[in-house]
N, C-alpha and C positions, 0 to 999 in steps of 0.2 A: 118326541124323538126327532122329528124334523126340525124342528126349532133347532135342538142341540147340535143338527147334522149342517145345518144351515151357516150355526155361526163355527161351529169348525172350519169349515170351508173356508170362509168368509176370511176369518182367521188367516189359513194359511193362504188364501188367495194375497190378503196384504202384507203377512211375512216375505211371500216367494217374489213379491212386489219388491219389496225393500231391497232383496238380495239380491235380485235383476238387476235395480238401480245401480246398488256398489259395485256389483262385479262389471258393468255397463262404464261407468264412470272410469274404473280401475284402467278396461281397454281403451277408452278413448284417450286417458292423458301416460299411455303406455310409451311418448316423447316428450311427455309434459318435463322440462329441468325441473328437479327437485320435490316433485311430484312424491308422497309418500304412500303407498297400497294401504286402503282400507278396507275393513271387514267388518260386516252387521254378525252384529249377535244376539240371540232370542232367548229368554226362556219363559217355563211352563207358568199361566196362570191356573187360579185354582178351577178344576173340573179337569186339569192337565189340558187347556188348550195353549195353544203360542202365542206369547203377551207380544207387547209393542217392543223394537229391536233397535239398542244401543249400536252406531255405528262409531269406530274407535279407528285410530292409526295404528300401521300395524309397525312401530319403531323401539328398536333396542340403543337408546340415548347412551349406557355405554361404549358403543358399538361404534354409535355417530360419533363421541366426542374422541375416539381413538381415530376411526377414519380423520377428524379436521389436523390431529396432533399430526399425523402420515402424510398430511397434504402438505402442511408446513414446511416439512423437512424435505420434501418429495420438491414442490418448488422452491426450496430455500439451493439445494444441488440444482435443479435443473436450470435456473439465473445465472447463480455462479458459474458452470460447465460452460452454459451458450454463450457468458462472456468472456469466460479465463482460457478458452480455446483459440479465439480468433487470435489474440495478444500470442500465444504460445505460438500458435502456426507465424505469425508474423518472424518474433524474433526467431523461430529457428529455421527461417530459409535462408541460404548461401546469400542470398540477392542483397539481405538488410544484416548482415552480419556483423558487428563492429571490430571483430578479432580479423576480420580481412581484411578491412579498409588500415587498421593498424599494423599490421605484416609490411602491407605495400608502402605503408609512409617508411617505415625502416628500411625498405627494402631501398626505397628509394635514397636515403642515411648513405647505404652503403654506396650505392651509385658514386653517390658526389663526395666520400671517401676516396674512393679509386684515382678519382681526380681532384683534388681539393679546389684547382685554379680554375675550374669548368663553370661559369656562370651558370648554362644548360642545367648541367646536372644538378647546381641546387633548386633551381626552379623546378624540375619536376620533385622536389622533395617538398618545394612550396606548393603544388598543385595537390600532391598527396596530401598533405598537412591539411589544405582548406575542405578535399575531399573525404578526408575522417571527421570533420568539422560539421559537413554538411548530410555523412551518414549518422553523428551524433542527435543532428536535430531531427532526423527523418524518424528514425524508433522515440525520442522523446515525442514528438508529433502524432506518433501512434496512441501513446499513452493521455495525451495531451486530448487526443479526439475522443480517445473509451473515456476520459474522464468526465468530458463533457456531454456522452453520450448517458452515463452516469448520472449526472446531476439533473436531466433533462426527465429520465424514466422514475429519480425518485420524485418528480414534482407530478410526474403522472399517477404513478401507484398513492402516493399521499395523499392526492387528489381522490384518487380511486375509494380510497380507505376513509375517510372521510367521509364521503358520499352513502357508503353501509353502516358506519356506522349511524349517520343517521336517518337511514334507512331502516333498522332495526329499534332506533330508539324509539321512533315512529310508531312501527308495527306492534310491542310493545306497550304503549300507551291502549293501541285498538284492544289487542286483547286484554289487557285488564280492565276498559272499560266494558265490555261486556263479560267477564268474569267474574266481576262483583257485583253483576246482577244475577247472571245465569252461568254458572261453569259450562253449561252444554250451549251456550248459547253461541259457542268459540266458533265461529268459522276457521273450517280446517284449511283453508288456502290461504289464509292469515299466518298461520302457522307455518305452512310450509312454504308460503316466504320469506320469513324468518327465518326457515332454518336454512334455506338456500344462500339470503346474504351470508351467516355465519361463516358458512362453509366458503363464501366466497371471500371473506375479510380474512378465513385462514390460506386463502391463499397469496397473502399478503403478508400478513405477520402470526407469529405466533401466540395463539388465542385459548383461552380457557372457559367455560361458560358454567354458571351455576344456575338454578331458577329461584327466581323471587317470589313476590309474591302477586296473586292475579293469575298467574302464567308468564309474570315475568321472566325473560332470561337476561342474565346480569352476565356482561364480556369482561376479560379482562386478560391484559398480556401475560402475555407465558412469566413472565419476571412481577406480575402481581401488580400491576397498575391499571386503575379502573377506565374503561374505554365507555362501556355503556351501565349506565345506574339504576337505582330504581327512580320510580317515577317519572322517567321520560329523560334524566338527567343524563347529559355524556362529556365526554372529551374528544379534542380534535387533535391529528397531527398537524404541527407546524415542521417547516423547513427553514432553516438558517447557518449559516459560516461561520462562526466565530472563533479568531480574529480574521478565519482567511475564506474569503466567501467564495472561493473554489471547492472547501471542501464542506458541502452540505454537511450537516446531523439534524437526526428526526428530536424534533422537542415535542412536549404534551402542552396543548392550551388548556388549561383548566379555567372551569367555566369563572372563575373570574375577571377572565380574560387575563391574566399576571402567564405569561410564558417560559415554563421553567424546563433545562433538557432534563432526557430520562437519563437514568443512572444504570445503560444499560451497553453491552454492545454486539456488533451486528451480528455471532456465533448468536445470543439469544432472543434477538428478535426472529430468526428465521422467516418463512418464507419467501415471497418475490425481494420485497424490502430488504433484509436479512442478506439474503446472497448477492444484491446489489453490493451494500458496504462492505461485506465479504469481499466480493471480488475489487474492490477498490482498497481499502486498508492491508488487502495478505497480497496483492499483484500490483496494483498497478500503482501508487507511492512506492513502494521497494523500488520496483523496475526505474521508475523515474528518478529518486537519492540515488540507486546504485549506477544509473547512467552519468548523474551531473557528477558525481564522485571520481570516478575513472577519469570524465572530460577532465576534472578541476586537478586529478592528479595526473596528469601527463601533459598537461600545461604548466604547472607547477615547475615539474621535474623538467621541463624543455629550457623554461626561464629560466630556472637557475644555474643550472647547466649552462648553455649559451651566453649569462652574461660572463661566467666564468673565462672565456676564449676571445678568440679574435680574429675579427669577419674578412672580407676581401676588400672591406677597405681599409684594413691596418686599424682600425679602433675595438676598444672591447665591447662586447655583445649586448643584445638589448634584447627586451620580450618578442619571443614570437608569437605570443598568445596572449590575447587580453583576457584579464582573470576577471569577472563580471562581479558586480556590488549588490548584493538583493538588500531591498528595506525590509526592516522587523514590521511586521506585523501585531499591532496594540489590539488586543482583545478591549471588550466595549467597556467594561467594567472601569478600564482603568481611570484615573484622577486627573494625573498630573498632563504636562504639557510635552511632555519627554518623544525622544525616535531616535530608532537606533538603524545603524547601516550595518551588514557584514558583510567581509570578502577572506581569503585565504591568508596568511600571514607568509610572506614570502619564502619558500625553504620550509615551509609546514605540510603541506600538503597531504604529504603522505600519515598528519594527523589526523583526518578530519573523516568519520563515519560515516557510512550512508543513512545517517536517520536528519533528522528536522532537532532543531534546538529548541529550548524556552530559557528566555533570562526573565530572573523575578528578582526586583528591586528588593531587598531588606530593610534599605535606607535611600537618601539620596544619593548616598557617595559606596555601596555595595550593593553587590548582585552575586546569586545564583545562577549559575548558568548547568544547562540539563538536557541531556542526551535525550531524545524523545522516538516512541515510535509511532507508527499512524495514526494509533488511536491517541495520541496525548499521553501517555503510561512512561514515566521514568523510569530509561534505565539506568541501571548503575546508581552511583550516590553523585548529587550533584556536585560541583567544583564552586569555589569561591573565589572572587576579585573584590579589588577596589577599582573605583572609577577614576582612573587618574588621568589628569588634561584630554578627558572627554573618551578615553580610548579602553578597553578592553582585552588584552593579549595576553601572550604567556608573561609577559613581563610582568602583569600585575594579578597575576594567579597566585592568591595566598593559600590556598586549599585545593586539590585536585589536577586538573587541566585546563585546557584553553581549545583542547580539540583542534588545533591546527588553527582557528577563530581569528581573526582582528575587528572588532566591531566599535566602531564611531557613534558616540552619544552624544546626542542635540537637545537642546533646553531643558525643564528641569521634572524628569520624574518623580515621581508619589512613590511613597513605602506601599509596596503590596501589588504597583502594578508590574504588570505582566504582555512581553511581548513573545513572537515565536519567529524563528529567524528558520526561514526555509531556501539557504544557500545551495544545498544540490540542486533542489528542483529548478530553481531558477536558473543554473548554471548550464543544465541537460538540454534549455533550448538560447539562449544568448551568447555563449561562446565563439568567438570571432579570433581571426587571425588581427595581431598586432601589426604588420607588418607584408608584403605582398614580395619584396625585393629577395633577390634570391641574394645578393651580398651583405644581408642581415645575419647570414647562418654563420656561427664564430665557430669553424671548424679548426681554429688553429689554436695553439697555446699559448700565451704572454709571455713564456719564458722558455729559456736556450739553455740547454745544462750540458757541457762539455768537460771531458777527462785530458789532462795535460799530455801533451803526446812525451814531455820528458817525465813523466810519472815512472817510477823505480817499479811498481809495484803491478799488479793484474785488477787492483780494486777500478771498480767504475761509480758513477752515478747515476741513478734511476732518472727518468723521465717525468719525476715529478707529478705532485697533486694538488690542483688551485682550491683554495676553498674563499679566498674570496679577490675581486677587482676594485672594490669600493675604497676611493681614496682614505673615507675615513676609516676604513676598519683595514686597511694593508699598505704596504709600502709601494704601489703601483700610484702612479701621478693620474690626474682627469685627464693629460694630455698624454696618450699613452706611453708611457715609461717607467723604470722602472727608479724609483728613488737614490740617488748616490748610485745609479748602477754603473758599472758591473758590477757583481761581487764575486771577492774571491775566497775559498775556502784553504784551509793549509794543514795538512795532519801535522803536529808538534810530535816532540818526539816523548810527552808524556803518555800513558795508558788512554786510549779512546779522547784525546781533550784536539781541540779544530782552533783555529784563530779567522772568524769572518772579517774581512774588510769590506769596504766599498770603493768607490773609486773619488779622486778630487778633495782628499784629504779626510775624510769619513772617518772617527774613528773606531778602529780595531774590537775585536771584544772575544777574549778567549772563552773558552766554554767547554766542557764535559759532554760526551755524548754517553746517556745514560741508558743507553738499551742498543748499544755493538752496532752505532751507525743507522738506525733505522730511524724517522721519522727525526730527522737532523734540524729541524729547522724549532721547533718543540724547545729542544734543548737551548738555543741559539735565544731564542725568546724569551725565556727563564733570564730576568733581572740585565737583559740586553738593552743598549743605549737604541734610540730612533737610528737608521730604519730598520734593525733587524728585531726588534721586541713586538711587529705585530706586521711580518711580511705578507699575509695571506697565501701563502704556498709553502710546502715541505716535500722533502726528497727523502733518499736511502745512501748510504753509500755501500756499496753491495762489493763484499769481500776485503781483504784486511789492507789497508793503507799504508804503506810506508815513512818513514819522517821525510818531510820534503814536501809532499805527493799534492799537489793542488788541484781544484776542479774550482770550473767557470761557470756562475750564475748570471745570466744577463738575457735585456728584454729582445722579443723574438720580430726584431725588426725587418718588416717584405718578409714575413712565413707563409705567403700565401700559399704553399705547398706542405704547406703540413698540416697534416689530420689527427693531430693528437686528442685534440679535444672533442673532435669530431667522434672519436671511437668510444669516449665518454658516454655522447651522447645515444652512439649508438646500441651500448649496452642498457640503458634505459627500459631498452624491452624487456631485457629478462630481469630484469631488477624487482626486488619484490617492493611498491610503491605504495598499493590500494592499502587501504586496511579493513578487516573485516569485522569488528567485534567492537562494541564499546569496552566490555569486560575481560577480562582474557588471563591467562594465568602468565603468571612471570617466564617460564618456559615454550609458551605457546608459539604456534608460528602464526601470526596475528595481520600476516600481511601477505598478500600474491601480487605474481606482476597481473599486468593491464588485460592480458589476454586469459589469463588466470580467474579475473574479476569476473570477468565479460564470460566466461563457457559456466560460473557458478552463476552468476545471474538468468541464463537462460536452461541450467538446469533444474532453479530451483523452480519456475514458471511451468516449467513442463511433470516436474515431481509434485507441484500443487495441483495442476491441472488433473493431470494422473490420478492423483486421489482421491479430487474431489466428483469424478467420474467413477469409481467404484463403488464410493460411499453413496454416488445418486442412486447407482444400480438400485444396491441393497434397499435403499430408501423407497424406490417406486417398487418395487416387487414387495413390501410391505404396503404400500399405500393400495396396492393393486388387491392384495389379500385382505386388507382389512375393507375397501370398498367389494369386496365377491361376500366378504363374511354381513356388510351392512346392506347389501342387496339382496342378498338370499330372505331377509327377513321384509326389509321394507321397498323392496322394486318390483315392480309387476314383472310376474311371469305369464306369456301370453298365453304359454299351454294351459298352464294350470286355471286360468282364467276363464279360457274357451269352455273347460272342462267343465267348472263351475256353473258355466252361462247355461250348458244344453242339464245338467243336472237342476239348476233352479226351474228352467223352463218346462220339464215334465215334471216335477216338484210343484208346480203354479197349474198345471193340467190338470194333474189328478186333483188337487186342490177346488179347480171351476169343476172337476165332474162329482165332488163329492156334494156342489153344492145345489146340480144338476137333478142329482139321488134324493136330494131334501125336497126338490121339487116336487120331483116325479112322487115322493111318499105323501108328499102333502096333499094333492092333487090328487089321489087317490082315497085316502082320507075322505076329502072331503065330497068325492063322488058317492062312497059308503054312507056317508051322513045323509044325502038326500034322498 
């Protein structure tokens, strides 16, 4: 009976042993990171005493692999939030505003409207001009900084990511080599390093893990590419540009070292990774095309404008804005020997999207050319050209558009390659004034249009509309004048029919005005001898004419006081110029003015940011609940632990006094015996 009372005891003296340890161990790595609560467990051997005691983790692998899914998403918001905020608060303070710096350049328009002959006044219009110029580059320079803040964090986190995974492939290897000797032979702190990097690589990208075999765990991205293999085997991220090594993308090196990108994008990589490209492909490219966009259309619009008139020194108008040339960008792949330049096509401007282009060779002598957004994704259907004497434009668009586009092609392209022409962006910080003289500004008209003072009648004529100064395409001389001018116009006493002359023997040429007077000059051009079949300006004659009734077209010689063209320019502002859409329906309104451009650009910054701040919310208060639901089972609770420790420890008492009782019966015993 002693014997039996002996090894009971005994028994539970090394049960209540075991249990002391675990619960012992539990409270000391009660800060341990990733530390998983263990629990011994006993049962009965035969005579019902307490066998030797399996200690096991106490972990719900459901539970974990929902926790790592909630961290993902949980840091995939909270990267994008802490970067898409700073940009949001940027553009939307008064200080870096572009819609005020543009107010004040018009404002100052009007100014030197007031006075036309005011040197002063146009230069403060030039001062404003270079001052919207230089708040264009200040917000591109924002973007310009996040981006390369961007590209700096993913070479860290890829780094990061890297380093766990093979970390894990490591770990991994350990346990299977002692698994297929001993399954219990596993060091549980093996493991729960293991499961610690996991949790740490999901907070990087978005991860899935299966187990192999050994105790293998096999990783693999959210989109089903294998990260870590069996047998020790894994992959790495790489970082790379291609064609434009501004804007990184995560590639897979597969172990045979052949580098191919993944076929995936930053919405499904998630976490840190994930909300990085996030916040760069959905904020900060937009912000940057839709700034060089605006730049390139109100330069556009100023040019063309302005050459239309004429300055304070009596000649017609020149750029005040230099329109800037970005090189195409040749992805690696390509063959040939080919490069391409693009710039805005003069008087286009207000074609040309906020996204990035891609032209792809079909042939030597055609291309595709293709609306693109951040991520590379065509939209719309592409357009087609030929390549004719090296140039690209609407002129040689046989299919689609030209998107506002003139792009210059150098030596000789391969069928299949492919460059990407990213004209906004480059435009949002290189833009410059043309010009610094405030007697650049052509606020005057080229032409004088007067109503005969012996005119029978009440009819007049409008003030005219230049559409072009270019000797070759109008009847205006390089030296300013205007061709055969004056002209004289003469109502005949036919139904609506004019006879234009000129002056110095010019001949005559009668003509039909086929819409009651209005756009006169139209009519005049229709099968008109030089120089009225391509005068570059047209008029109205506004109310009904008499026979007789003649009106005076002639060049606006010393108009230094006149602001007609000036007023041109100054409606500019409200002109609807940007354009917003590659696609758009035939009725659409497809275009806003500049300040229009500029309050949707910084509201769609602030309606992403917005969002993406809710959606974090939702997101940590799930990560939060699913880490409360994965701790409840495997986190040390200190109470319940304590509780544990004072129950094993008079559990382990009574255990040494049963084995005290064996004594004392034995000892007794054997006093009897003698």
């Amino acid at each position: 009976m002693s014997f039996d009372l002996l090894n009971i005891g005994a028994a539970g003296v090394r049960a209540n042993t075991e249990l002391l340890q675990t619960t012992s161990k539990n409270i000391s790595n009660l800060n341990t990171e990733g530390y998983i609560r263990e629990r011994t467990e006993h049962a009965t051997t035969v005579g019902n005493m307490v066998g030797r005691g399996e200690t096991v983790r106490l972990i719900n692998e459901f539970a974990q692999r929902q926790l790592n899914r909630d961290i993902s998403n949980k840091t995939y918001y909270e990267q994008f939030v802490s970067e898409a905020s700073r940009v949001d608060s940027l553009f939307g303070q008064e200080s870096t505003s572009l819609s005020k710096s543009i107010n004040k350049m018009f404002s100052s328009m009007q100014e030197a409207l007031n006075l036309p002959s005011s040197s002063t006044n146009r230069s403060l219009f030039m001062t404003s001009a270079q001052n919207t110029l230089d708040q264009l580059n200040r917000l591109s320079g924002i973007v310009v900084d996040q981006n390369t803040i961007v590209n700096d964090q993913l070479d860290i986190f890829s780094e990061e990511a890297n380093n766990l995974v093979q970390k894990i492939s490591q770990l991994n290897k350990e346990v299977a080599s002692k698994a297929a000797s001993d399954v219990n032979n596993v060091d549980y702190g093996v493991l729960n390093e293991r499961d610690q990097a996991i949790k740490d690589l999901a907070e990087l990208v978005d991860i899935e893990t299966l187990d192999g075999e050994n105790g293998e765990k096999l990783v693999f991205l959210g989109t089903g590419d294998a990260l870590v293999m069996q047998g020790g085997a894994f992959n790495l991220f790489a970082i790379k540009g291609d064609p434009d090594p501004n804007r990184k993308e995560l590639l897979l090196d597969i172990k045979d070292k052949n580098v191919v990108q993944l076929e995936l994008d930053s919405g499904s990589l998630k976490g840190k990774i994930g909300g990085l490209m996030a916040f760069r492909d959905e904020v900060l490219i937009p912000a940057q095309n839709q700034l060089g966009q605006i730049g390139l259309a109100v330069a556009d619009a100023f040019n063309q404008q302005n050459r239309l008139g004429l300055n304070l020194d009596g000649e017609f108008g020149g750029d005040i804005f230099n329109i800037p040339t970005a090189g195409g960008l040749a992805f690696a792949d390509n063959t040939g020997t080919g490069s391409l330049t693009a710039t805005i096509t003069p008087g286009e401007g207000n074609q040309l999207p906020a996204t990035d282009f891609q032209v792809t060779f079909t042939s030597a002598t055609t291309v595709e050319i293709a609306a693109i957004d951040a991520k590379g994704n065509v939209i719309g259907t592409p357009s087609t050209a030929n390549v004719t004497a090296g140039v690209i434009d609407s002129s040689t668009i046989t299919g689609g558009e030209a998107f506002g586009l003139s792009i210059a092609v150098t030596g000789a392209p391969a069928n299949g390659d492919q460059f990407q022409i990213k004209l906004n962006q480059f435009a949002s910080t290189s833009m410059t004034l043309a010009t610094t003289r405030p007697e650049a500004l052509a606020l005057a008209s080229p032409i004088r249009l007067s109503t005969s003072i012996d005119n029978t009648s009440a009819a007049s004529i409008s003030d005219g509309v230049i559409t072009s100064t270019d000797p070759a395409s109008s009847a205006f001389l390089a030296t300013p004048a205007l061709s055969a001018g004056p002209y004289t116009l003469t109502k005949t006493a036919n139904l609506n029919e004019y006879i234009i002359e000129g002056a110095g023997g010019t001949p005559s040429h009668t003509f039909t005005s086929t819409n009651n007077g209005k756009d006169i000059m139209a009519d005049a051009a229709a099968a008109g001898p030089a120089p009225f079949n391509n005068p570059g300006f047209t008029f109205d004659i506004e109310g009904v004419p008499n026979t007789g009734d003649t009106f005076t077209i002639e060049f606006n010689t010393s108009g230094v006081d006149d602001n007609r063209n000036g007023l041109v320019l100054a409606q500019l502002q409200n002109s609807e110029l940007v354009r917003q859409n590659v696609v758009a329906g035939a009725n659409a309104d497809n275009h806003k003015t500049f300040n229009q451009a500029y309050a949707g650009l910084v509201t769609e910054i602030g309606v992403i940011t917005n969002q993406a701040q809710t959606n974090g919310a939702a997101f940590e208060a799930l990560a939060n609940q699913s880490e409360a639901w994965f701790e409840s089972m495997s986190g040390v609770n200190l109470d319940e632990e304590a509780a544990n420790l004072l129950r094993f420890q008079q559990s382990y008492s009574a255990s040494a006094q049963v084995i005290t009782v064996a004594r004392t019966v034995f000892d007794t015993l054997l006093s009897a015996a003698r």
